[in-house]
C-alpha positions as a Markdown table, in Angstrom:
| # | Residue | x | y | z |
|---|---|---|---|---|
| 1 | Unk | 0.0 | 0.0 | 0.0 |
| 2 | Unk | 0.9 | 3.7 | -1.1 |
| 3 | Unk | -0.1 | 7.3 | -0.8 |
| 4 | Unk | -0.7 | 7.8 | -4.4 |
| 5 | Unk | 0.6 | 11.3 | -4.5 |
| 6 | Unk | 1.9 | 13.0 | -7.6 |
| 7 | Unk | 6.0 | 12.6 | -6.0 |
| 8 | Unk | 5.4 | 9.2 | -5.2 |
| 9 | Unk | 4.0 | 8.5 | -9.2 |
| 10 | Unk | 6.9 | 10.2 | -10.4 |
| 11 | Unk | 9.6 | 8.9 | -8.4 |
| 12 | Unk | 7.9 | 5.4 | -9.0 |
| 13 | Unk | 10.6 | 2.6 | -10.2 |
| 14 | Unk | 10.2 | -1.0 | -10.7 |
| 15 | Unk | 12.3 | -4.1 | -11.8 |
| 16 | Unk | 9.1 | -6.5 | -12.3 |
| 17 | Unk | 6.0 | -5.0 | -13.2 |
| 18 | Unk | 4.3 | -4.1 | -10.0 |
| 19 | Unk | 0.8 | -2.3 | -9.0 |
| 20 | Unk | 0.8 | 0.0 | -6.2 |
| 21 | Unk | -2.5 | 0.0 | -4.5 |
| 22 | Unk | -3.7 | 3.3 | -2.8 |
| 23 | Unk | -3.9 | 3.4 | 0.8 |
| 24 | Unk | -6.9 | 6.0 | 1.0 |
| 25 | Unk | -8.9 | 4.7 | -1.7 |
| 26 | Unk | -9.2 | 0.8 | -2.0 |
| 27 | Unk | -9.2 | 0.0 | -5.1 |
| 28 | Unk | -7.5 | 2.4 | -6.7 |
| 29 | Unk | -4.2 | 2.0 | -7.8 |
| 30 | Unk | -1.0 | 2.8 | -10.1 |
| 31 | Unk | 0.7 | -0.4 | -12.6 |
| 32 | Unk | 3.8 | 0.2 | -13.3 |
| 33 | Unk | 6.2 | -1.4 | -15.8 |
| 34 | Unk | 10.2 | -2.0 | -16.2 |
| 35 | Unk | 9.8 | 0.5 | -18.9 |
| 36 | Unk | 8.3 | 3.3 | -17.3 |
| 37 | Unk | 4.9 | 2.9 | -18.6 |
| 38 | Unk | 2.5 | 3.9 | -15.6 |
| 39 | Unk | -1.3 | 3.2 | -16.0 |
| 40 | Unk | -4.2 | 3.8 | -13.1 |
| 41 | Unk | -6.1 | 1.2 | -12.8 |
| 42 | Unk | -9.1 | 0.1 | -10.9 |
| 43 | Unk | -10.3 | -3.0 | -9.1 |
| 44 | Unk | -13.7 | -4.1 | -7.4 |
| 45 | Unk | -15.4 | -7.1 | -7.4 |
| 46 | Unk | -19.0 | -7.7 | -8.7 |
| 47 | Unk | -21.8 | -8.9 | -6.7 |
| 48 | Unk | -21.2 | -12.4 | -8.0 |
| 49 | Unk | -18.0 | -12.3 | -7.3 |
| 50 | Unk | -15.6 | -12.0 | -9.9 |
| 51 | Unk | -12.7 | -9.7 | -10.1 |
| 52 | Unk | -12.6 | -7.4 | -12.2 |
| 53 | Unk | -10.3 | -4.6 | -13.6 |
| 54 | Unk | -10.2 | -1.6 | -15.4 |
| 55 | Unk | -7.5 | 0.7 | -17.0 |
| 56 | Unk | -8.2 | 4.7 | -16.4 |
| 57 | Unk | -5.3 | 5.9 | -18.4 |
| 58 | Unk | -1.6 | 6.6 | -18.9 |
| 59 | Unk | 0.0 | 9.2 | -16.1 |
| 60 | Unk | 0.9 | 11.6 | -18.4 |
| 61 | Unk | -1.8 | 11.4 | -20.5 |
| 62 | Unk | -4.4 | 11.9 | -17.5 |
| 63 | Unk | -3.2 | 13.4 | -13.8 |
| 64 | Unk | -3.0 | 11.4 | -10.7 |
| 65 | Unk | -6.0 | 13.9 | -10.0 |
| 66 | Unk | -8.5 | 13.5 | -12.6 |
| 67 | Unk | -7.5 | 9.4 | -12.6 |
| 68 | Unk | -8.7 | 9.2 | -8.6 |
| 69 | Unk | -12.1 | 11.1 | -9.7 |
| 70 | Unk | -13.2 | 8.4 | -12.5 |
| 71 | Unk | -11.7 | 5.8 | -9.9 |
| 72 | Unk | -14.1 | 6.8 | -7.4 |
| 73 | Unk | -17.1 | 7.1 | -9.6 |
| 74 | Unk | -16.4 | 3.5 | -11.2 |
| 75 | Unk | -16.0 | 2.1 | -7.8 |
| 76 | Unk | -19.6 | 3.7 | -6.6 |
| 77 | Unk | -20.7 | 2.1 | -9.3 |
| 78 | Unk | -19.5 | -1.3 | -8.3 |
| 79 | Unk | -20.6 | -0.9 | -4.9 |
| 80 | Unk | -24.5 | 0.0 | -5.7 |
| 81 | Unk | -24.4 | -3.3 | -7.7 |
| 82 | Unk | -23.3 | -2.3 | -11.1 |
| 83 | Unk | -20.5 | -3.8 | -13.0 |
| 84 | Unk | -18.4 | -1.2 | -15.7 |
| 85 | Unk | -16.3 | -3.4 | -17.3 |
| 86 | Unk | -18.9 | -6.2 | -17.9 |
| 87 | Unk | -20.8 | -3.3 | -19.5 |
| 88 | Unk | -17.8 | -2.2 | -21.5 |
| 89 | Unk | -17.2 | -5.7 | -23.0 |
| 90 | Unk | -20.8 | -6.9 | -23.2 |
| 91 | Unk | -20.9 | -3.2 | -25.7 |
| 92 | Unk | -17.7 | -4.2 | -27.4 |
| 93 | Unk | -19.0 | -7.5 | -28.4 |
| 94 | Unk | -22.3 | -6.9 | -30.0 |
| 95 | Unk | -20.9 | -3.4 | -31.4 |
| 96 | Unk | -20.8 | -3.4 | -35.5 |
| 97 | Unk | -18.4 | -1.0 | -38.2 |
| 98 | Unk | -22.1 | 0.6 | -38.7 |
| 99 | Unk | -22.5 | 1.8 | -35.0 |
| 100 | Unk | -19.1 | 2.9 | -34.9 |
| 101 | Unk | -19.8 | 4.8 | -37.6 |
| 102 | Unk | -22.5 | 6.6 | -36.4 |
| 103 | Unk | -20.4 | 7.3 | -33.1 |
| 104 | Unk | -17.7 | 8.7 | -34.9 |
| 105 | Unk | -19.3 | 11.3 | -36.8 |
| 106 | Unk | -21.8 | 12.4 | -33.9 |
| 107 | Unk | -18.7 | 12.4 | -31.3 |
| 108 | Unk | -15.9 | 13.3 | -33.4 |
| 109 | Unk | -16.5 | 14.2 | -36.6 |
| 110 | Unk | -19.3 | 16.6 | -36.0 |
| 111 | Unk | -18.2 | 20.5 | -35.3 |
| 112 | Unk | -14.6 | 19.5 | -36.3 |
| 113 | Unk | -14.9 | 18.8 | -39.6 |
| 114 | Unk | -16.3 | 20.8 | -42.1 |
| 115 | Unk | -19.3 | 20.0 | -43.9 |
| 116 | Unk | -18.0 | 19.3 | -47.3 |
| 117 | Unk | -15.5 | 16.9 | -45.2 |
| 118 | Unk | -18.7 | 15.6 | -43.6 |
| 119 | Unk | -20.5 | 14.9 | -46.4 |
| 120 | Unk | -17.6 | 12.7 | -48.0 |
| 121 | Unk | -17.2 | 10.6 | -45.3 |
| 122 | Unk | -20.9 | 10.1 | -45.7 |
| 123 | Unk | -20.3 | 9.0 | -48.9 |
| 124 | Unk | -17.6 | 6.8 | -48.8 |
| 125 | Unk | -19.0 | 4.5 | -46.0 |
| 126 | Unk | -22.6 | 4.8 | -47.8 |
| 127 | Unk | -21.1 | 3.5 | -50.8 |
| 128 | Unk | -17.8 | 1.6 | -50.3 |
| 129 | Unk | -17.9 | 0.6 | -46.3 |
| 130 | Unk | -21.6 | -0.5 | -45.9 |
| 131 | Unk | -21.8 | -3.0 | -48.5 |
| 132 | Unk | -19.3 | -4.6 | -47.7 |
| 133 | Unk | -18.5 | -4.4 | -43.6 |
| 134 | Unk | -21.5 | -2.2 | -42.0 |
| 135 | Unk | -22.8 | -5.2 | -40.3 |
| 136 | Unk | -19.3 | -6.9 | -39.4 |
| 137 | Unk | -18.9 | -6.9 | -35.7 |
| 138 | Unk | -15.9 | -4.5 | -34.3 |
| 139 | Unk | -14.5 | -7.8 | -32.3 |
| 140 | Unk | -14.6 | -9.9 | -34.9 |
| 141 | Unk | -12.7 | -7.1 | -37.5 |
| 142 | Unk | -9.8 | -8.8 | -39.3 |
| 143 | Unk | -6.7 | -7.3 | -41.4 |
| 144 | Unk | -8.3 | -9.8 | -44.1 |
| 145 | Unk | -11.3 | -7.9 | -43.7 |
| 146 | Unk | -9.6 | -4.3 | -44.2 |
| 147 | Unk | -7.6 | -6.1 | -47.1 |
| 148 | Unk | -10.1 | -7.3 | -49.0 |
| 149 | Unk | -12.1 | -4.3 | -49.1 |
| 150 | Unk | -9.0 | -2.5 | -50.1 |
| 151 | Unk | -8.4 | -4.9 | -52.9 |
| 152 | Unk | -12.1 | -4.7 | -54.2 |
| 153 | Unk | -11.3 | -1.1 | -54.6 |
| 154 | Unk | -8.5 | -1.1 | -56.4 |
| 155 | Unk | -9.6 | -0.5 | -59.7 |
| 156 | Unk | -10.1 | 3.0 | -58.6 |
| 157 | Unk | -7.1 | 3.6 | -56.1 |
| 158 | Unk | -8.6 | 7.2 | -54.8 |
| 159 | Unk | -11.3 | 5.8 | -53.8 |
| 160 | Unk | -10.0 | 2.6 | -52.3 |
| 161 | Unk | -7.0 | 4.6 | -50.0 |
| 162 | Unk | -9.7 | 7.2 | -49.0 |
| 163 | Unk | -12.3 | 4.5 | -47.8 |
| 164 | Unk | -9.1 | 2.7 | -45.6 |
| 165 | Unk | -8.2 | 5.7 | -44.3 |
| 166 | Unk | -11.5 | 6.3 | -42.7 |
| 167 | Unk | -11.3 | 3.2 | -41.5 |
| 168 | Unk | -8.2 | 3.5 | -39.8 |
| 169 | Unk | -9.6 | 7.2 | -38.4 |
| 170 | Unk | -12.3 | 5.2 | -36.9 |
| 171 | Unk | -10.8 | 2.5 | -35.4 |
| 172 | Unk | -8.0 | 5.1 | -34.1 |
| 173 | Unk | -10.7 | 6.9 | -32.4 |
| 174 | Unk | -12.5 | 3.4 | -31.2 |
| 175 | Unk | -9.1 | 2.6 | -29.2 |
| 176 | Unk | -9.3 | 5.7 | -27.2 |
| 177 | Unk | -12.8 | 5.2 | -26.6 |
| 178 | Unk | -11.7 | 1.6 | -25.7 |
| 179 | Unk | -14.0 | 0.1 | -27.8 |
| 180 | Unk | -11.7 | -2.0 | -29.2 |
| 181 | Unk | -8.5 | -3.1 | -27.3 |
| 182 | Unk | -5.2 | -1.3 | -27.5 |
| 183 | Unk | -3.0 | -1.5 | -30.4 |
| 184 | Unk | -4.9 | -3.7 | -32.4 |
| 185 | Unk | -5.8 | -1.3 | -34.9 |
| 186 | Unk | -6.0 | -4.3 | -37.8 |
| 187 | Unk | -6.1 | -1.0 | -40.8 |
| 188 | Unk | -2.3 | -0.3 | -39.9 |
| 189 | Unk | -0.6 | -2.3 | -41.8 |
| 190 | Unk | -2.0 | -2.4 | -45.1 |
| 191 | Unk | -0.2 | -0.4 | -47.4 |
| 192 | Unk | -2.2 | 2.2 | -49.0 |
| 193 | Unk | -2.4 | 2.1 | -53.1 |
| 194 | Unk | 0.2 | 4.2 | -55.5 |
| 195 | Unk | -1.7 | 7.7 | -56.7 |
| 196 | Unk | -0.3 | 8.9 | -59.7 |
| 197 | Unk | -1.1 | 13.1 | -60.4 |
| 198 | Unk | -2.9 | 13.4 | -63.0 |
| 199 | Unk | -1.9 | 16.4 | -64.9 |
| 200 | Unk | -4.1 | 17.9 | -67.6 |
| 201 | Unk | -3.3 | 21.7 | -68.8 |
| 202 | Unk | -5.2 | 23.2 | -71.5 |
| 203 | Unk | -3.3 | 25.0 | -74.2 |
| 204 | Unk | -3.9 | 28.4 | -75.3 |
| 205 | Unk | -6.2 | 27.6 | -78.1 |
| 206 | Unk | -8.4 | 25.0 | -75.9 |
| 207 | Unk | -8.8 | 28.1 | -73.1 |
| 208 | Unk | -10.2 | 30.4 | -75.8 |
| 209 | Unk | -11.9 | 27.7 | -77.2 |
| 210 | Unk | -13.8 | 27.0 | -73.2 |
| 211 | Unk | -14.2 | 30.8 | -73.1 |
| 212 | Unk | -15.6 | 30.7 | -76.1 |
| 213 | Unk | -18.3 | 27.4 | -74.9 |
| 214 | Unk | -19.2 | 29.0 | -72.2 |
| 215 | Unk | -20.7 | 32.1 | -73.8 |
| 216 | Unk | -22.6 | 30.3 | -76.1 |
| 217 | Unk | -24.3 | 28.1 | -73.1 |
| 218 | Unk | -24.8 | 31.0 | -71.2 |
| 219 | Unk | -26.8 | 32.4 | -74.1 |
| 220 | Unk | -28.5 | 29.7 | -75.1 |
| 221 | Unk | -29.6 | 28.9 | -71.5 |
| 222 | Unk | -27.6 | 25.5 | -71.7 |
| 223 | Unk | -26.2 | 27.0 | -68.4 |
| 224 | Unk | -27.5 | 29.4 | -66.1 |
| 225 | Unk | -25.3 | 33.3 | -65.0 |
| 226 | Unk | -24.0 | 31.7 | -62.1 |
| 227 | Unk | -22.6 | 28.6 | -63.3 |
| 228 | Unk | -21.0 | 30.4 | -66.4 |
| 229 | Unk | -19.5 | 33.0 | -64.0 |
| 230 | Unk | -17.9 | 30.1 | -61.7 |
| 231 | Unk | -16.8 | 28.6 | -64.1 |
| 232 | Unk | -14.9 | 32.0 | -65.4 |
| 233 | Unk | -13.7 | 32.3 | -62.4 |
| 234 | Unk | -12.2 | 29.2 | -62.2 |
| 235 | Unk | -10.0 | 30.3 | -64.9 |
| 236 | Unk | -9.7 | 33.8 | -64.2 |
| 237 | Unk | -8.3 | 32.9 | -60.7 |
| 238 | Unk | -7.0 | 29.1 | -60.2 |
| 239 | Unk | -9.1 | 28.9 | -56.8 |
| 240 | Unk | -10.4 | 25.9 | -55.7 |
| 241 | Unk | -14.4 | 25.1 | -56.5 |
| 242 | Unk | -15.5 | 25.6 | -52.9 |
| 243 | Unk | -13.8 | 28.6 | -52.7 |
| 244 | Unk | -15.4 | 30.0 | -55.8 |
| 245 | Unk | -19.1 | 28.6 | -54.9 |
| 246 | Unk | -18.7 | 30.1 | -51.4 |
| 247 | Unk | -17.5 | 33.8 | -52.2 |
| 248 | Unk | -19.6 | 36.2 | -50.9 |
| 249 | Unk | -20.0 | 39.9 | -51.4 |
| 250 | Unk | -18.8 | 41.1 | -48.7 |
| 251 | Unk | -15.2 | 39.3 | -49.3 |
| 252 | Unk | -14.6 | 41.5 | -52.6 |
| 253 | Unk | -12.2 | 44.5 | -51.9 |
| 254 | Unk | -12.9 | 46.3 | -55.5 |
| 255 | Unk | -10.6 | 49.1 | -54.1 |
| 256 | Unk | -7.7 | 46.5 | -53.1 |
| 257 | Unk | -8.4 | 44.3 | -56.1 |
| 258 | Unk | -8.8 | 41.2 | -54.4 |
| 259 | Unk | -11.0 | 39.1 | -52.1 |
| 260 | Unk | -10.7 | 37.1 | -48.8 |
| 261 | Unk | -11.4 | 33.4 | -48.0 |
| 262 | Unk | -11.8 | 32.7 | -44.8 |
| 263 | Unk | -12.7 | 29.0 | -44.5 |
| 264 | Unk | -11.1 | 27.0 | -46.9 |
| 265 | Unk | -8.5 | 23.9 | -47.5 |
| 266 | Unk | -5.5 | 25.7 | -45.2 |
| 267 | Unk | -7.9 | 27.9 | -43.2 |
| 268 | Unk | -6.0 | 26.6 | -40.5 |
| 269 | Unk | -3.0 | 29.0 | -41.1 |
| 270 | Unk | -5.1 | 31.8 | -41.5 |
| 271 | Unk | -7.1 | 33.4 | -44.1 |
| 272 | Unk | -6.4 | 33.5 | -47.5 |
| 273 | Unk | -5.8 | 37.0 | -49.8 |
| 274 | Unk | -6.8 | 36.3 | -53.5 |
| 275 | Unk | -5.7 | 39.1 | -56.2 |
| 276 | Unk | -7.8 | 40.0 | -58.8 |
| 277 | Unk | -7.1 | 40.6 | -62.4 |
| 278 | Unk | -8.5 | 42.2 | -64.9 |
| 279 | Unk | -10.9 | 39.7 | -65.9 |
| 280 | Unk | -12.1 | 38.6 | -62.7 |
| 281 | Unk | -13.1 | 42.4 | -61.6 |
| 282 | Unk | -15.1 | 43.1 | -64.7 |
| 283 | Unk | -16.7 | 39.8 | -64.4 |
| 284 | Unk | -17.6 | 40.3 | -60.8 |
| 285 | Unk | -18.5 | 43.9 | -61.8 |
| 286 | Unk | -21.3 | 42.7 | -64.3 |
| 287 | Unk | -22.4 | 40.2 | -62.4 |
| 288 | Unk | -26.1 | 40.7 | -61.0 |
| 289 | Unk | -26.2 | 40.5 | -57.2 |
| 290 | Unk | -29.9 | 38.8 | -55.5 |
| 291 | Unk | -31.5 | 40.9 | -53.1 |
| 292 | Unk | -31.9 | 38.9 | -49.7 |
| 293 | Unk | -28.6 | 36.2 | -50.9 |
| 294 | Unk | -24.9 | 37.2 | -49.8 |
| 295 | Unk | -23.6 | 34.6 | -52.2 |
| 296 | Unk | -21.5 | 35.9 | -55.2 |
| 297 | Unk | -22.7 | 32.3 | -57.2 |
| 298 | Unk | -26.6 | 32.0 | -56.1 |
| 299 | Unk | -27.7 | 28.8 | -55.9 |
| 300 | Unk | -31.4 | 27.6 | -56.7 |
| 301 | Unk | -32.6 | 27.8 | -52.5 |
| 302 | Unk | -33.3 | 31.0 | -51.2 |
| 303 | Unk | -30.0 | 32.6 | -49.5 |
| 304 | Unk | -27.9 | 29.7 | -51.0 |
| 305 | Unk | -25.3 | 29.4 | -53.1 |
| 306 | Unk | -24.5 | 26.8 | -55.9 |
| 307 | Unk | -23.6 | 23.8 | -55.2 |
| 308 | Unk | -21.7 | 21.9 | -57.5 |
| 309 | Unk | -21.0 | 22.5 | -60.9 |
| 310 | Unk | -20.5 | 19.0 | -62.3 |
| 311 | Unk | -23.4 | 18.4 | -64.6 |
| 312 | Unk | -23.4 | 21.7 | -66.3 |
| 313 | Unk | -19.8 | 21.4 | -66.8 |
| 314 | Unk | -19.9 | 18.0 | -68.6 |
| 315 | Unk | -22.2 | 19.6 | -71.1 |
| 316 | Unk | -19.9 | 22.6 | -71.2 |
| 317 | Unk | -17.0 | 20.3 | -71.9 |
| 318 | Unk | -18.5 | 18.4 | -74.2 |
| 319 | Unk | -19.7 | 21.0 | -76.4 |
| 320 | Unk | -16.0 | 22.2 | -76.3 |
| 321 | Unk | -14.2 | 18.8 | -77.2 |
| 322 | Unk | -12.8 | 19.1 | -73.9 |
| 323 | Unk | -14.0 | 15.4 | -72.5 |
| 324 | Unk | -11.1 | 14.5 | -70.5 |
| 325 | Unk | -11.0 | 18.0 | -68.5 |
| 326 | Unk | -11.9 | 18.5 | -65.2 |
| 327 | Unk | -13.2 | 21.2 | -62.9 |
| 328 | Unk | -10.1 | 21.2 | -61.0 |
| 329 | Unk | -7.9 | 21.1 | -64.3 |
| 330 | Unk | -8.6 | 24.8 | -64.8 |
| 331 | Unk | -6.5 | 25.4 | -61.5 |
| 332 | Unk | -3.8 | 23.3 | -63.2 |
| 333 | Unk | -3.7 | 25.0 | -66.5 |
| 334 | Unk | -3.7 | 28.5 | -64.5 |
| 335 | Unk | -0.5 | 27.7 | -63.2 |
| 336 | Unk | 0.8 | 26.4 | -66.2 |
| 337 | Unk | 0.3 | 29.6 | -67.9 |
| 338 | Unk | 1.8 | 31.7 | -65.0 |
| 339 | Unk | 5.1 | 29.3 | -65.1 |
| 340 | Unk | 5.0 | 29.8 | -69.0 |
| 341 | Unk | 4.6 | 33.1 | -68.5 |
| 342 | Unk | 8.2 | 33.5 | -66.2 |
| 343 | Unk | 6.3 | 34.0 | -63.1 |
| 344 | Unk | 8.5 | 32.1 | -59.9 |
| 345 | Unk | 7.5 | 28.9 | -58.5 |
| 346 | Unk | 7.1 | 30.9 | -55.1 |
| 347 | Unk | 4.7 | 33.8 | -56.4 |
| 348 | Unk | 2.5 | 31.0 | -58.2 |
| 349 | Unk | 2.3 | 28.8 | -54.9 |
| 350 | Unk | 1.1 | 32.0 | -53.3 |
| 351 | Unk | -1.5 | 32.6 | -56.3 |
| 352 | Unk | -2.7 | 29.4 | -55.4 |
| 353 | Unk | -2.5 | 29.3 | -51.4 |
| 354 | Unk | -0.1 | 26.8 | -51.3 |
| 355 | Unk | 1.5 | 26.4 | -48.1 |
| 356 | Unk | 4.6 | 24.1 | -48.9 |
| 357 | Unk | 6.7 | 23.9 | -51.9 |
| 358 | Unk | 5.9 | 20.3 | -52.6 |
| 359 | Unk | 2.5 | 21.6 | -53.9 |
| 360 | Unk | 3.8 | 23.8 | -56.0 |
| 361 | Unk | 6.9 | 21.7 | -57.8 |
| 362 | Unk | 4.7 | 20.0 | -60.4 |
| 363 | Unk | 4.9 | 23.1 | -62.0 |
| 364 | Unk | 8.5 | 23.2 | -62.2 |
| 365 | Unk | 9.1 | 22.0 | -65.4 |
| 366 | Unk | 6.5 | 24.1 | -66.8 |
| 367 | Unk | 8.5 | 27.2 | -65.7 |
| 368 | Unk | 11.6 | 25.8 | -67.2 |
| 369 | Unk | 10.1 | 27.1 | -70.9 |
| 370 | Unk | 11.1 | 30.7 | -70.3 |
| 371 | Unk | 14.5 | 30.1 | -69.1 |
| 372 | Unk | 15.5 | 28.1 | -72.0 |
| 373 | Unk | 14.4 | 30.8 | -74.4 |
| 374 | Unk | 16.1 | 33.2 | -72.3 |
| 375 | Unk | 19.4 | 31.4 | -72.4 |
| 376 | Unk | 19.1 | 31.3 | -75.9 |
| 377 | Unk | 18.8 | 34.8 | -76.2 |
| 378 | Unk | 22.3 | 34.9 | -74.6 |
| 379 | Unk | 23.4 | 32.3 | -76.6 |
| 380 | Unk | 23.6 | 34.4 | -79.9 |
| 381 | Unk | 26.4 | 36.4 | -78.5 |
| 382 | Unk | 28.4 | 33.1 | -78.3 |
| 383 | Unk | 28.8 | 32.4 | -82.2 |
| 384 | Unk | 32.0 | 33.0 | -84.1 |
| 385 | Unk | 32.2 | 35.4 | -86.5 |
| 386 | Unk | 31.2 | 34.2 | -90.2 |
| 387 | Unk | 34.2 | 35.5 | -91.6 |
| 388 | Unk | 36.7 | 33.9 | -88.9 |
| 389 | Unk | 38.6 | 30.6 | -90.6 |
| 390 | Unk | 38.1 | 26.8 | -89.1 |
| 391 | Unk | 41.1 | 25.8 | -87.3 |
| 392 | Unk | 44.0 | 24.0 | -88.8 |
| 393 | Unk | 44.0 | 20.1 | -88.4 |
| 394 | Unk | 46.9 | 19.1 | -86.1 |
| 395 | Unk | 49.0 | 16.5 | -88.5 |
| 396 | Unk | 49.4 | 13.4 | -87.4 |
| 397 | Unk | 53.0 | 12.4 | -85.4 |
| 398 | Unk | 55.2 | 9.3 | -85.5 |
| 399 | Unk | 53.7 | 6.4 | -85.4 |
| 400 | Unk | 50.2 | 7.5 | -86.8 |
| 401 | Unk | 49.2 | 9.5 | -83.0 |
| 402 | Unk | 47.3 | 13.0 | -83.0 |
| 403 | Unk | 46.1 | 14.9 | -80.1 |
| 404 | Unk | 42.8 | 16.1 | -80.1 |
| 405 | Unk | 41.2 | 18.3 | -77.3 |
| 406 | Unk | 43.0 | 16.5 | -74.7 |
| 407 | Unk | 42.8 | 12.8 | -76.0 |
| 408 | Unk | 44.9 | 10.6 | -77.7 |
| 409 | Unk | 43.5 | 9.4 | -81.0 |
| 410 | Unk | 45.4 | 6.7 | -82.8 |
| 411 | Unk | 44.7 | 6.3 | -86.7 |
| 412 | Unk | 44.6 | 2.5 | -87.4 |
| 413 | Unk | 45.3 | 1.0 | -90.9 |
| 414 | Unk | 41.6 | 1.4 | -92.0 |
| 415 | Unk | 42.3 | 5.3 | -91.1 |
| 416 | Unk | 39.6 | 5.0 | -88.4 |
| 417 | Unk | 40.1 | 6.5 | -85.5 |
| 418 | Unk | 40.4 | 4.7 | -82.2 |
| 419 | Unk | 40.1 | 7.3 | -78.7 |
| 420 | Unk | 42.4 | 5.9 | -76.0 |
C-alpha cells in the first residue's frame, strides 16, 4: 500500500512490473512497468463475485488527479451493484463498423470537420464501407477484412486509400474510446495504393476555345449566369471550387483588387488573400447581385449558393471537345500559364495558397520554358564570327598519334580513329 501522490508517481521505479494500490482509496491504484509505462487502474469485485479490472489511463496522458475522480465514480458504481467493465465488453461484443460509424461522426467528426469533409465521409461509408463491412462486428474485424475491401477497390485507387483511411480514423478513435483493445488497430498495416497526379493543362487555343463554350451556353440557356461566371472564375483565378461557390459579397475589396477566404483547404494557417485581375473584376463587376442572398454564385434555394457545378460542366466540356477536362484542371492550366509566362514557382504557390513547396513543384518543369528561351537569347552572343577561318588540323606524329582536345586518338590501318 501507497499514498498515491503525484512525487510518489513520479519517483515510481520498478524491476518487475508491479501495481501499487492506494492506501486511501481501495481499489484504486498505479501499474507500473520495467519501462516506465505507468497506467491507473481500478479493481472491485462484482456482486457475484468475480474480479474485475479496469485501466483509467496513462499518467501523463491523464493526472494522478483526474484518474482518482473516474476511480471513485467506477467504484460507486460497483458498490451500488453495477459492473463497468462487464458493461464495456458486453458493448464491445455486440458493437458493428455501422455503429461505430455513427459514433464517430456524432462524437468526433461533427463541429470538427467541415461540412464538405462531412459529407464525404458520408459518402464513402454509404457507398464503399456498408456494403461490404457495415454489419461486421468490431470484435470480430480482421486485417483480411480491411484487405479485402482494399483490394475490391483497387480499380479505382482514390477511392480505395480514401475508404481505408477512414477506417483507420475510426478504429484510431474506437481505441481511445476503448471500444476495441489497444493497439490492435487491424487497418495499420495495409499499405495504402500508388496515386499517380494526374496532370491535364489546357493549351492556349483550348482556353479560348472553353471561353468561347461557355458564352454560347450561357446564351442559349444551356447554363445558367451563375454557373457560367464560376466557371470563369475558375479560370480567371485558379481557386479551388469551394472557394469559388462560397465567395460572398462582402469578401470583394474592388478598391484593393482582391477578395478574402476565410474558411477554406488551409484555413487553419489563416485566411487567405486572392488578387484579382483584370478579368475577374469586370466579371464580378457585371455580375447581377440577389437581393436577400450574400452569395456571389446564387444557388437555386433562397439565400444559397451553388452547389456543385458537375453536370453543367460535362455539357460545357462536351460542347467544347474538352472530354477528358476536369473542374479542377482549370486550376492546373492557371498555373501552367503563369510558369510559362516567367512567373516564380514561389509567387505561383502564393497565387494558389499553397502552403509548402511540394505543392507547387509539379509546376517546375512548366517554368523551365522561359529560361530556356532566355538562355538562348544569350546564346547568340556566343557564335563565331562568319568570316573567322576553321582551325587548322593538327597533323598526325610518328607512329600514326594526334592529339585532339586532350585525347589521344590513334589512326589504325583502316584510317579509323580509335580514342584511347
Amino acid at each position: 500500500m501507497a499514498k498515491l501522490s503525484k512525487a510518489f508517481i513520479d519517483k515510481a521505479e520498478v524491476v518487475r512490473e508491479k501495481i501499487f494500490w492506494d492506501d486511501s482509496l481501495t481499489g484504486f491504484g498505479l501499474r507500473v512497468k520495467p519501462s516506465g509505462l505507468k497506467t491507473f487502474v481500478v479493481q472491485y469485485r462484482t456482486q457475484a463475485g468475480r474480479s474485475r479490472r479496469w485501466s483509467i489511463g496513462k499518467h501523463g496522458v491523464i493526472t494522478h488527479t483526474e484518474a482518482r475522480k473516474q476511480a471513485i465514480k467506477l467504484l460507486a458504481q460497483a458498490s451500488s451493484g453495477a459492473d463497468p467493465v462487464g458493461d464495456r465488453e458486453r458493448k464491445r461484443a455486440s458493437a458493428t463498423v455501422g455503429d461505430l460509424f455513427k459514433r464517430y461522426m456524432a462524437e468526433h467528426c461533427e463541429g470538427r470537420c467541415k461540412p464538405r469533409t462531412l459529407e464525404a465521409h458520408k459518402w464513402l461509408y454509404a457507398k464503399l464501407i456498408k456494403p461490404r463491412l457495415g454489419a461486421r462486428k468490431l470484435v470480430e474485424l480482421t486485417r483480411s477484412d480491411l484487405a479485402k475491401l482494399h483490394s475490391d477497390l483497387r480499380d479505382k485507387p482514390y477511392n480505395a486509400n480514401r475508404a481505408l483511411g477512414l477506417m483507420r480514423a475510426m478504429l484510431n478513435w474506437a481505441e481511445r474510446q476503448e471500444l476495441i483493445e489497444p493497439r490492435s488497430n487491424p487497418a495499420m498495416l495495409i499499405k495504402p495504393y500508388r496515386e499517380s497526379k494526374r496532370e491535364r493543362f489546357l493549351s492556349q487555343k483550348e482556353l479560348q476555345d472553353l471561353l468561347r463554350t461557355i458564352d454560347i451556353c450561357e446564351q442559349d440557356e444551356t447554363v445558367d449566369t451563375y454557373m457560367a461566371a464560376a466557371m470563369r472564375m475558375l479560370v480567371f483565378t485558379g481557386c479551388r471550387l469551394s472557394e469559388i461557390l462560397t465567395l460572398r459579397w462582402d469578401a470583394i475589396d474592388f478598391h484593393q483588387e482582391r477578395f478574402t477566404l476565410a474558411e477554406h483547404k488551409t484555413s487553419q494557417y489563416g485566411a487567405k488573400l486572392i488578387p484579382l485581375n483584370a478579368a475577374a473584376l469586370a466579371l464580378l463587376r457585371d455580375l447581377p447581385r440577389c437581393a436577400g442572398n450574400p452569395y456571389v454564385m446564387v444557388g437555386g434555394k433562397e439565400g444559397a449558393h451553388l452547389v456543385d457545378l458537375q453536370r453543367p460542366w460535362r455539357r460545357v466540356r462536351a460542347r467544347a471537345g474538352l472530354e477528358d477536362v476536369r473542374l479542377h484542371d482549370l486550376r492546373h492550366s492557371f498555373a501552367s500559364f503563369a510558369a510559362a509566362a516567367g512567373v516564380s514557382l514561389p509567387i505561383i504557390g502564393g497565387l494558389l495558397g499553397h502552403r509548402s513547396v511540394q505543392a507547387t513543384a509539379r509546376y517546375a518543369h512548366l517554368a523551365q520554358e522561359p529560361l530556356k528561351d532566355a538562355s538562348n537569347a544569350v546564346a547568340k552572343y556566343f557564335k563565331p564570327a562568319p568570316d573567322r577561318p576553321p582551325p587548322a588540323p593538327v597533323p598526325a606524329n610518328e607512329g600514326g598519334v594526334r592529339a585532339n582536345e586532350g585525347r589521344v586518338v590513334r589512326l589504325d590501318k583502316y584510317n579509323l580513329r580509335v580514342i584511347s
